[in-house]
N, C-alpha and C positions, 0 to 999 in steps of 0.2 A: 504494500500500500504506500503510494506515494505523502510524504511529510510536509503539511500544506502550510504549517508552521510558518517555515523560511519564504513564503513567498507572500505571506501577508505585510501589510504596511505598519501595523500597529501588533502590540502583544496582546492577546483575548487571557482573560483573567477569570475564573471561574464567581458565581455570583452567588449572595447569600441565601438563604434557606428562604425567605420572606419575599425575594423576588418571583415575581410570575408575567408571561407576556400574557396579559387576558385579553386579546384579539387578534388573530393572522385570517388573513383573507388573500387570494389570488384578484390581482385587478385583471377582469376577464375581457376588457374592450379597451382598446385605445381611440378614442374619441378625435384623436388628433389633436391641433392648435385650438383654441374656444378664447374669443373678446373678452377679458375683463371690462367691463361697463363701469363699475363703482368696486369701492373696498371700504372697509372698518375692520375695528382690532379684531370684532367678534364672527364676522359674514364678509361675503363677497357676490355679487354680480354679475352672471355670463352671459354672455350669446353664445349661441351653438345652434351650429346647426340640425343638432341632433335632439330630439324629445328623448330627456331624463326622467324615468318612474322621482317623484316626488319618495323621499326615504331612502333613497340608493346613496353609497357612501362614494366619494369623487376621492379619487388621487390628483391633486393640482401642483403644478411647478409656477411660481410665483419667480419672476424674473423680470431684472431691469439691468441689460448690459452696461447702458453709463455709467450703472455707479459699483458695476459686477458683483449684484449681488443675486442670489437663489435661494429657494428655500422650496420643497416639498410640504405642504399640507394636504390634511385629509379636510374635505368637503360632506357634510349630509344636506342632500337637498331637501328644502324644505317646498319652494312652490316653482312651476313652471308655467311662463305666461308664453302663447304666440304671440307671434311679432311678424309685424309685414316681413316679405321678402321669403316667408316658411322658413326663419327662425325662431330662438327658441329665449324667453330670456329666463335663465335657472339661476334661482334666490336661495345659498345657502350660508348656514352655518358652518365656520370652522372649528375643529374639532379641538385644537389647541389655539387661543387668542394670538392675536399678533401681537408683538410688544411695540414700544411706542416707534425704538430704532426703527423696526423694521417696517411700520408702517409709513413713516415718515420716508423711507428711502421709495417706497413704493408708490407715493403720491407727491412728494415733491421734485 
């Protein structure tokens, strides 16, 4: 069995008895690129061109190259409005808040 050890970037360290991950899920669609419309620390605003079941959890990448910043959040949709054009606009909740930094890099 190859020793996968050496080829990692960082050393993995065994965790305590009290840790648990209580959710893994496979993201089973890639949706592709989707509009941010608006954001807040707590929710954010899409266009898409794809109708989201309302309650389906989003994996989003939150990017702004000027100021090279990214960031991975998880998304639950809350509500999806049509929109001219047969897009879609999806209203949700982020699953972990934005902090202030990182809001701030994202709208100003």
């Amino acid at each position: 069995m190859a020793d996968y050890a050496e080829k990692r970037g960082a050393e993995r360290f065994p965790v305590g008895a009290q840790v648990t991950c209580s959710f893994a899920s496979p993201v089973l669609e890639d949706f592709g690129p989707v509009k941010i419309k608006n954001i807040s620390s707590h929710g954010v605003g899409l266009i898409s061109p794809q109708f989201m079941d309302p309650g389906i959890l989003l994996a989003i990448k939150l990017v702004n190259l000027a100021k090279n910043f990214s960031k991975m959040a998880l998304v639950r949709v809350v509500h999806v409005t049509p929109q001219p054009g047969g897009t879609f606009l999806i209203g949700g909740n982020l699953d972990t808040p934005l902090t202030y930094d990182e809001l701030s890099i994202l709208v100003m």
